[in-house]
Residue, then its C-alpha position, 0 to 999 in steps of 0.5 A: x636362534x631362539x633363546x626359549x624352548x617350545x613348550x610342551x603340546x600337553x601343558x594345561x592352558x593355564x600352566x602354559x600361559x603362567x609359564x610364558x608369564x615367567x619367561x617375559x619377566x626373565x626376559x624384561x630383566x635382562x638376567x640369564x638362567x646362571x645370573x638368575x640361579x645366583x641371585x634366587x638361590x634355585x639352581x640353573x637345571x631347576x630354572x630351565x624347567x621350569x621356564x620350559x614347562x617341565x617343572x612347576x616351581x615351587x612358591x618360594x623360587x616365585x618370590x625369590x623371582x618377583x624380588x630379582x625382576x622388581x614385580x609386585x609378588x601378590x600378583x605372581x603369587x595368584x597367577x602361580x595358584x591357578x597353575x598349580x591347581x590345573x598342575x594338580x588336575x593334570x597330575x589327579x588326570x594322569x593317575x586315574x588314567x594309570x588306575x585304570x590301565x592297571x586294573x584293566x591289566x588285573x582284569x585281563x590276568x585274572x580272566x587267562x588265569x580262571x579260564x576253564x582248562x582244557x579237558x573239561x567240556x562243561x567248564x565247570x570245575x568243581x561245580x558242586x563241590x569244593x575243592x574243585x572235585x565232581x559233587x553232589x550236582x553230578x552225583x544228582x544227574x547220575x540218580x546217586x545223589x540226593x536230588x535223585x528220585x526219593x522213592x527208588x530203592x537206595x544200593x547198600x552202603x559201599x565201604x568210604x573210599x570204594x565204589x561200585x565195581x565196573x565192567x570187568x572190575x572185581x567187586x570193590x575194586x576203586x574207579x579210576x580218578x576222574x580228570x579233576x580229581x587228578x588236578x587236585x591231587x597235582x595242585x596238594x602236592x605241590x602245595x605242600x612241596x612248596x611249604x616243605x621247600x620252605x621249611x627246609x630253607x629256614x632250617x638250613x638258615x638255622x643251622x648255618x647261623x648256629x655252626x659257631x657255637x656258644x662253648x668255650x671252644x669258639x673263637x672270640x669275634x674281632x671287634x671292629x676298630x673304633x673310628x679314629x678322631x675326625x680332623x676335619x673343619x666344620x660341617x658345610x650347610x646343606x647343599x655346599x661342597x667344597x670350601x677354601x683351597x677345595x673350590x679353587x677353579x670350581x662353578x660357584x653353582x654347582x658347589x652350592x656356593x651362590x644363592x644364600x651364600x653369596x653377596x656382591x662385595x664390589x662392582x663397577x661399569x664397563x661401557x653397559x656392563x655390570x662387573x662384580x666380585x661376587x663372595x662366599x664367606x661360606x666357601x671362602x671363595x669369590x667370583x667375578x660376574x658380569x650382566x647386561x653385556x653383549x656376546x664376546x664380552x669376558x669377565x676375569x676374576x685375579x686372588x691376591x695370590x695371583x690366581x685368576x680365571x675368565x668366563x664369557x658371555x654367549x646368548x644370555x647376555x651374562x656370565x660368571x667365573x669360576x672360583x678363587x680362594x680368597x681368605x676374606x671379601x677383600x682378597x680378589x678383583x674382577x675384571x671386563x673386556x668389552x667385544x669393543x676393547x673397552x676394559x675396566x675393574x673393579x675398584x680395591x678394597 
């Protein structure tokens, strides 16, 4: 089976040839994804994407990576310029494309909320007039407003609040409130409804937060207990997760232990393979790692105190162990069995 992935069909032409770039240098190293997270200091999940396209790696992950595989950084570092502008051009691409499917989404919302309701055949709610009531204009079409005919006699003054009596009305009688006046008495009210409902929320919370009063009488409220004295050891660096006894038996990647934190204290060669105790003064644990092996090779790592445990290699050509806890680089020695029954260890220190 292939060891890489398919890259994505949306990388830009750049990204994708820088990221095919990385992957030959991996691939002329002889190192696998776990080898290469130890010795760059960038986590296993975090190669994986990048290698794949996923993720640009940031600047730093590509010099640590020109150091591991022995490539002039200058050139690597030029080749990662250009991907990360046609990363940045991609990003700029996708959020304008976004912008634009949101603003489409207002336009549309906008457009079904100021749609004229039904029961208005001209569509024109409070043309004329603010507040969405018939005006002046509807007014001027009747011959009542001001753009009536100047020179017609004008109807006495009706009292504010009274109209002209209608057909079977009593004179003085108010004329029925027409469909948008309905409309806006129905939006005021619940308006203020609405403002009163939060009035009355706020009082509520006023209320609930003074029941206990400041007289004498109230009770005094228990103070919380102060933390007692911390008896732990001393803080861990950022990113590590366990020390001594705590790493027993745990990935020395996932426990932040590799990278920065590790060193290659002893080695030897089995038949290809590279055998090494790998130790975190950090952690207080080591690690036995083998590279440039072959499928079915084991690496064992044995403490002083008679702790021991074994990793083996798949496709990627390496492997490492889980952690013992040793209380200094001397106390623990890695061990290889080849598929071929060669064997070997590491010398003591």
């Amino acid at each position: 089976m292939p060891r890489w992935k398919a890259l994505p069909d949306e990388l830009d032409p750049q990204v994708r040839e820088f990221a095919s770039q990385l992957r030959r240098l991996v691939d002329r190293s002889g190192l696998g994804i776990a080898a290469l997270a130890d010795r760059t200091g960038y986590s296993k999940t975090s190669w994986e994407r990048y290698l794949n396209g996923r993720l640009l790696p940031p600047k730093g992950a590509i010099l640590a990576l020109a150091e591991v595989t022995g490539t002039h950084p200058v050139h690597l570092t030029t080749m990662w310029e250009l991907a990360e502008r046609a990363w940045s051009r991609s990003e700029m691409r996708h959020d304008m494309t976004m912008e634009q499917i949101r603003i489409t989404q207002a336009r549309e919302a906008l457009g079904e909320f100021g749609r004229p309701p039904a029961g208005d055949p001209a569509g024109r709610r409070g043309a004329g007039a603010p507040g969405g009531f018939p005006g002046s204009r509807d007014a001027a079409s009747a011959g009542h407003g001001p753009g009536a005919d100047a020179g017609r006699p004008r109807p006495s003054a009706v009292p504010q609040g009274r109209g002209p009596a209608g057909p079977g009305q009593p004179p003085g009688h108010a004329p029925a409130a027409s469909p948008g006046q309905a409309r806006g008495r129905r939006s005021a009210t619940l308006v203020v409804a609405g403002v009163v409902g939060v009035l009355l929320v706020a009082a509520t919370a006023v209320l609930l937060t003074g029941l206990g009063g400041d007289g004498d009488d109230a009770k005094p409220v228990a103070a919380s207990p102060s933390p007692s004295p911390s008896t732990s050891g001393p803080a861990l660096p950022a990113g590590v997760k366990c020390a001594a006894d705590d790493c027993a038996g745990q990935d020395p990647e996932d426990m932040g232990c590799g990278g920065e934190f590790a060193k290659t204290v002893a080695s030897a060669t089995v038949g290809t393979a590279l055998i090494e105790v790998r130790y975190s003064e950090t952690c207080g644990a080591a690690w036995g790692r083998i590279t440039q092996a072959s499928v079915g090779d084991t690496v064992q790592i044995t403490s002083g105190a008679g702790e021991g445990h074994s990793g083996s290699v798949d496709a990627s050509m390496d492997a490492y162990t889980p952690m013992v806890a040793v209380p200094d680089a001397a106390g623990a020695t890695a061990c290889a069995t080849l598929a071929n029954g060669e064997t070997g260890c590491t010398p003591a220190q």
